[in-house]
N, C-alpha and C positions, 0 to 999 in steps of 0.2 A: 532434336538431339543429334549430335554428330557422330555420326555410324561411321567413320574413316577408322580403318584397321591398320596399324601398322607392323604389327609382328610378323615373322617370315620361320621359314623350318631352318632348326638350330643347324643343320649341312650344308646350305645353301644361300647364296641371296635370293633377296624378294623377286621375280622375274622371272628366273632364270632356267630354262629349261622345260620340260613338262610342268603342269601343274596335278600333282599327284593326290588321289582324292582315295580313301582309304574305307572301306567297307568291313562292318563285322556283326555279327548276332549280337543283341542283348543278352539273350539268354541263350544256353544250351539245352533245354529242354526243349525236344523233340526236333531239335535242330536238324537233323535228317531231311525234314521235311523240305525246308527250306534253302534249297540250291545258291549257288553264285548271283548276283545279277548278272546280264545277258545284254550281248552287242544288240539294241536295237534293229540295227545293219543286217543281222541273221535272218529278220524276219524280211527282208526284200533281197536277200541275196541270188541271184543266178544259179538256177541248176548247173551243175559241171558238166552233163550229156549236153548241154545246151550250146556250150564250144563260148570262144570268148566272146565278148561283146562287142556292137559294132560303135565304132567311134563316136558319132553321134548320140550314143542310146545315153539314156537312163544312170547306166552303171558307172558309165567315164564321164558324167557332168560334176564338175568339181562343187558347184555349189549345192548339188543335192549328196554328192561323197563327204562333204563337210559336215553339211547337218546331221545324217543320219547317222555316223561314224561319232559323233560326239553324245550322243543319246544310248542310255542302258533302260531296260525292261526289268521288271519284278513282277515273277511270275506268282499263281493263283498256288498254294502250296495246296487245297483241298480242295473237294468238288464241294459245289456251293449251285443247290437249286430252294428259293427262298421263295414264299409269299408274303402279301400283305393283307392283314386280318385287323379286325375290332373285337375285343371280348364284350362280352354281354353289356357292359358297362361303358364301352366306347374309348375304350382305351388301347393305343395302337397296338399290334405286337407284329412278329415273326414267325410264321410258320414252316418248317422243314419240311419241303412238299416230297423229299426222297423216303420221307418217311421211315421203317426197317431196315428199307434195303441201305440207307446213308454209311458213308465211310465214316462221318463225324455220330462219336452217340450222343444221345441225347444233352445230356450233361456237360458236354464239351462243345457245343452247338456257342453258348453264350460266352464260354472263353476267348471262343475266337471272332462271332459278329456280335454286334450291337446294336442295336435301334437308338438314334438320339431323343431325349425328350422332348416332344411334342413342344414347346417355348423356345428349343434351339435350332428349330428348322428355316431356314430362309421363306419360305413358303407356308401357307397352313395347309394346303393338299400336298405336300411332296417331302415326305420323308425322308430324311438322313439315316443311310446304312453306313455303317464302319465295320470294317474286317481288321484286327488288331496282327501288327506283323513285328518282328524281332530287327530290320535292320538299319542299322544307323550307318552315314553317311560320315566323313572325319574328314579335315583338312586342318593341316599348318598355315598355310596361307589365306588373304580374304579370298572366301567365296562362296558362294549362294549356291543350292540347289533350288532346281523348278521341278515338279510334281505336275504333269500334266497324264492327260488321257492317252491310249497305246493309238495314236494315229497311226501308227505303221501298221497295226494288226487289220485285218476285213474280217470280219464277221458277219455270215450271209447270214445270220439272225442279231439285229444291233439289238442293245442292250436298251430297258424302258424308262431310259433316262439317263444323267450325267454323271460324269465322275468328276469331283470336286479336284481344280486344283490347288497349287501351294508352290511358296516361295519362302526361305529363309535362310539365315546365313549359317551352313554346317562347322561353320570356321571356331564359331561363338557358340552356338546353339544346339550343338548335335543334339539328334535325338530321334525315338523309334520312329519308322517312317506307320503312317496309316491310309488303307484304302479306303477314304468317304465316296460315298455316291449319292446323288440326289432321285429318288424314286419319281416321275413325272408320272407315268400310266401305271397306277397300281393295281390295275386288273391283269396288267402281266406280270408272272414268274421272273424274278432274278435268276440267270443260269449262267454261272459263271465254272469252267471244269480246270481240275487241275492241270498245272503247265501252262495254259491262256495267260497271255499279257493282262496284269491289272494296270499300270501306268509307269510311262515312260521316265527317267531323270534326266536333266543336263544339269551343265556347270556352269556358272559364271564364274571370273575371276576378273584380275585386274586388270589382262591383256587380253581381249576375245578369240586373238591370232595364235595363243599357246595351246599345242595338243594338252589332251587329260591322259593321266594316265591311273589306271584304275586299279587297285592291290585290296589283297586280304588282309585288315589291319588286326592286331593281336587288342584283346582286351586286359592292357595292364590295370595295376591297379589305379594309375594315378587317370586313367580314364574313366573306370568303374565309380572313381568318388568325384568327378566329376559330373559325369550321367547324372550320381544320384545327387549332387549337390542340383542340378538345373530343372529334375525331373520333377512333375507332378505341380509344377508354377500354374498352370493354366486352372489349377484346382481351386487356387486362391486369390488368384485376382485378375485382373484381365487388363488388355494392353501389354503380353507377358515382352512385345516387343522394347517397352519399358525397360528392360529388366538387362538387357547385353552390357551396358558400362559395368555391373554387378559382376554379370556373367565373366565377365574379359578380365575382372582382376581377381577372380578364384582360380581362372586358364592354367592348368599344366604349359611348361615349355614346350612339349611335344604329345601330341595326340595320335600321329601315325605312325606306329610301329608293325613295320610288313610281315606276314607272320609269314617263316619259309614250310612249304610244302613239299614232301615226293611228287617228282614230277610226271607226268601219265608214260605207258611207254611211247614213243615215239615225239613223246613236247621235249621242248630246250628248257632247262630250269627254270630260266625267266620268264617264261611265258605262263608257267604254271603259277605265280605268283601276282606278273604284273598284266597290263592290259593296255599299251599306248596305241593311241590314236596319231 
């Protein structure tokens, strides 16, 4: 099938300038919880007592300032300490090792993780966990996001096992982002606390050389009936990658609409809205 995108955002040509990628909640419920996504770049930044860098270092290498500067983080919005169990009957489940003391109750535990069933696991010893999150990705223009693991994060206790990646075109496709992980040693605890990186995004687009530039996209409605026109496909048939020629001729003209915020004291308007690289 030929996946060539040609449509471009109604204010601009195709090319031209940043490529502007548009972030917003699905939903507003308890949206609180769920912060901005976050410059990857924060999490290797240089202490400021530390004085500038030296020429040579780390900091002023253009091709690791490229990469890292192009990559956002989505953080862990709850503390997340998980087991893995069999009930009497052998059937896999989830156990909340925080038990009482959890910030999640009991009841909201399965709201927000999930265990895959046991037929959908790549593995027959290695479990699929999903942690269910609200935010989707938007672009006017073609482009792909990639979903990989927080490389940038060190964790002096790694995690016992993988986090699943992903790639798909947010241009055609938006949709909620989800943290899968693949369980390898299920004799250890998932401990995952809130604010820790769950996994990092980039962008692709047409031109690899164009900055992104990252904004708080408003949930109109002709977004909302989009979502729900594309949502829930993977429920009914598979290969949903099938499905974009469909998707591309439901497409609103425009999907990112910046939502303007009060800006903190001391930020410039624009920065409290946008985020160029």
């Amino acid at each position: 099938m030929d996946l060539t995108l040609t449509y471009a955002r109604p204010d601009r040509g195709p090319g031209s300038g940043p490529l502007t990628v548009g972030w917003l909640r699905d939903t507003d419920k308890g949206g609180v919880i769920y912060g901005a996504p976050e410059r990857a770049s924060d999490l290797t930044a240089r202490p400021r007592e530390a004085g500038s860098p030296h020429g040579k270092s780390l900091a002023r290498c253009p091709a690791v300032t490229q990469a890292e500067a192009r990559l956002w983080t989505v953080p862990c919005p709850v503390d997340l300490a998980l087991g893995f169990a069999r009930d009497p009957e052998g059937r896999a489940a989830i156990v909340n090792r925080a038990g009482p003391s959890s910030g999640l109750r009991a009841g909201k535990l399965r709201d927000v993780v999930t265990l895959s069933v046991e037929s959908e696991w790549r593995h027959p010893s290695r479990p699929v966990v999903q942690v269910k999150l609200p935010y989707v990705f938007l672009c006017d223009e073609p482009c792909w996001i990639v979903q990989a693991p927080p490389f940038l994060h060190y964790r002096p206790d790694p995690l016992p096992g993988l986090t699943v990646t992903g790639r798909f075109p947010i241009s055609l496709w938006p949709r909620p982002q989800m943290w899968a992980f693949e369980w390898h040693d299920t004799t250890r605890d998932l401990v995952v606390r809130r604010g820790e990186p769950l996994f990092h995004v980039g962008f692709e687009g047409e031109r690899p050389e164009r900055p992104i530039q990252m904004v708080e996209a408003a949930m109109t409605a002709e977004v909302r009936a989009y979502l729900d026109h594309i949502s829930g496909a993977v429920n009914f048939v598979g290969q949903t990658f099938r499905l974009f020629e469909a998707a591309e001729a439901a497409r609103p003209e425009r999907l990112v609409t910046p939502v303007a915020r009060r800006a903190s004291q001391g930020a410039s308007p624009a920065g409290a809205a946008a985020q160029a690289v």
